[in-house]
GUPA-922212 format. One record per residue (C-alpha): x, y, z. Coordinates in Angstrom, 3 decimals, m for minus. Each point is the difference from the previous one (the first is absolute). Layout:
<atoms>
atom c1 = X; c2 = Y; c3 = Z
...
</atoms>
This chain:
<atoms>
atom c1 = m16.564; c2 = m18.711; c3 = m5.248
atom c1 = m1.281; c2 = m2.697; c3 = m2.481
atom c1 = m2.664; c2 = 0.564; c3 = m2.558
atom c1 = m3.444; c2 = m1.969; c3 = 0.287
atom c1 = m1.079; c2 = m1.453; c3 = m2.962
atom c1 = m2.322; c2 = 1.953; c3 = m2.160
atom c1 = 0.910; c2 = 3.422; c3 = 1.118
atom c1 = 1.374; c2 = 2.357; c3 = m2.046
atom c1 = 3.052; c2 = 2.939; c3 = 0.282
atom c1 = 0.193; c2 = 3.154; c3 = m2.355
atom c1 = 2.137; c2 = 0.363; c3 = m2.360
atom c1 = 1.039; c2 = 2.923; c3 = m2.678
atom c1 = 1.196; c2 = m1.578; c3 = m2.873
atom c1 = 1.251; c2 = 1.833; c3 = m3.273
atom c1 = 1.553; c2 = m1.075; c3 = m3.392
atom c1 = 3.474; c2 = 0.344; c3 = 0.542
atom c1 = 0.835; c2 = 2.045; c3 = m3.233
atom c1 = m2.748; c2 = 2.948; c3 = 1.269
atom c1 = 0.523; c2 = 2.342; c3 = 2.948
atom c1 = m1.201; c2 = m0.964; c3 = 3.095
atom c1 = m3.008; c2 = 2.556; c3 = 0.432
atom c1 = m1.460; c2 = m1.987; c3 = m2.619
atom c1 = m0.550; c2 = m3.372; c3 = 3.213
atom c1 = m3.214; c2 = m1.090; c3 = 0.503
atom c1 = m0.676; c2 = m1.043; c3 = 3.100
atom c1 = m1.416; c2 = m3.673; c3 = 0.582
atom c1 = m1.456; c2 = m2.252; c3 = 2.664
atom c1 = 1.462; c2 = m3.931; c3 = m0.902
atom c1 = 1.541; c2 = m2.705; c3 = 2.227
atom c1 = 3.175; c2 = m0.013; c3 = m1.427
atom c1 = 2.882; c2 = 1.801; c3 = m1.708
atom c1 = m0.525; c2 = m1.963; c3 = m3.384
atom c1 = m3.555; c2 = 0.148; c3 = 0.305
atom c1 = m0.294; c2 = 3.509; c3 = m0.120
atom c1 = 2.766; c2 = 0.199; c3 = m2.985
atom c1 = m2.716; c2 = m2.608; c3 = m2.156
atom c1 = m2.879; c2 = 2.338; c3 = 1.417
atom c1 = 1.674; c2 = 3.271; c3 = m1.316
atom c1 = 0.421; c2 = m1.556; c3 = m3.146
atom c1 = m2.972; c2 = m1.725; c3 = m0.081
atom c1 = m2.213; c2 = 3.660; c3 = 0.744
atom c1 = 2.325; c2 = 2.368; c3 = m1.673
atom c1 = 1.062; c2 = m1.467; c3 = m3.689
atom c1 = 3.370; c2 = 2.214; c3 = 0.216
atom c1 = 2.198; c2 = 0.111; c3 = m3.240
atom c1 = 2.359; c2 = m3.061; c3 = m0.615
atom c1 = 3.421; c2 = m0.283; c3 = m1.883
atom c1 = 0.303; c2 = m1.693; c3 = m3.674
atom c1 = 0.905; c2 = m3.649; c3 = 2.925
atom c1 = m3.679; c2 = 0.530; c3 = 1.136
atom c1 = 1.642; c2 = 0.228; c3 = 3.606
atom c1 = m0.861; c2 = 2.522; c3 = 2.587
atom c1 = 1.858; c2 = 0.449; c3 = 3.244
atom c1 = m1.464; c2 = 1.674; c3 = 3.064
atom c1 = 0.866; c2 = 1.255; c3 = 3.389
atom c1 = m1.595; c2 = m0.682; c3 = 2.986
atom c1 = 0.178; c2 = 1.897; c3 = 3.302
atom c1 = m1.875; c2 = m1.154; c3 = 3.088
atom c1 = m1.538; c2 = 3.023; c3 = 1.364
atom c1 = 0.133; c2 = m0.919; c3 = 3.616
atom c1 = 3.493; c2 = m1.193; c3 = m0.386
atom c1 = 1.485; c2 = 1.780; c3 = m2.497
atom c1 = 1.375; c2 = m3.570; c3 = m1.320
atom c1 = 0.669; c2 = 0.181; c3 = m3.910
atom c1 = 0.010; c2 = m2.924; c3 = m2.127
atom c1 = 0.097; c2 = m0.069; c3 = m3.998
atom c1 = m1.635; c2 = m2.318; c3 = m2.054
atom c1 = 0.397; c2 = m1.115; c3 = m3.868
atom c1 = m3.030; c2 = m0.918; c3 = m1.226
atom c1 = m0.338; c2 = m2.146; c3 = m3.536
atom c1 = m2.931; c2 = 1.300; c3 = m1.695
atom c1 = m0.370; c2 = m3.255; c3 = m2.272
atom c1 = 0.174; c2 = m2.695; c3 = 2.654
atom c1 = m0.732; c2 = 2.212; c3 = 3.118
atom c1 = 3.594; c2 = m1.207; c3 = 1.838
atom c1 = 0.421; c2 = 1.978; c3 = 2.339
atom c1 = 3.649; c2 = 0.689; c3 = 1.314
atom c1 = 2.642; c2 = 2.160; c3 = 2.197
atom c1 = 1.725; c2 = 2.663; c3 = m1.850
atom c1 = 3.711; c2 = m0.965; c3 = m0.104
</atoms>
């Protein structure tokens, strides 16, 4: 089934340093745009690199994907 632009999936998404029961759950397009969202709405703690990485699971799916995300530059990238 393909996706029709404009709609939007839920997603919990968490730091990936905190326990999971602390997910939000969010309504975005993508997998990366509900990492920037989370980040965006939730100001978690950063690291002395000013880097935060988060996980994020697809609710419908159950699909996981991590994302690095550059505080400075707002770069966002795949956990490797």
């Amino acid at each position: 089934m393909t996706q029709s632009a404009g709609e939007t999936r839920q997603f919990s998404v968490r730091a990936r340093h905190v326990d999971s029961h602390h997910a939000r759950l969010l309504e975005e397009a993508s997998f990366e745009a509900a990492a920037v969202a989370y980040v965006e709405d939730l100001h978690p703690p950063v690291g002395d690199d000013n880097e935060i990485s988060v996980i994020v699971r697809e609710v419908g799916t159950g699909h996981e994907h991590c994302f690095r995300i550059d505080l400075d530059s707002g770069e966002t990238a795949s956990c490797g």
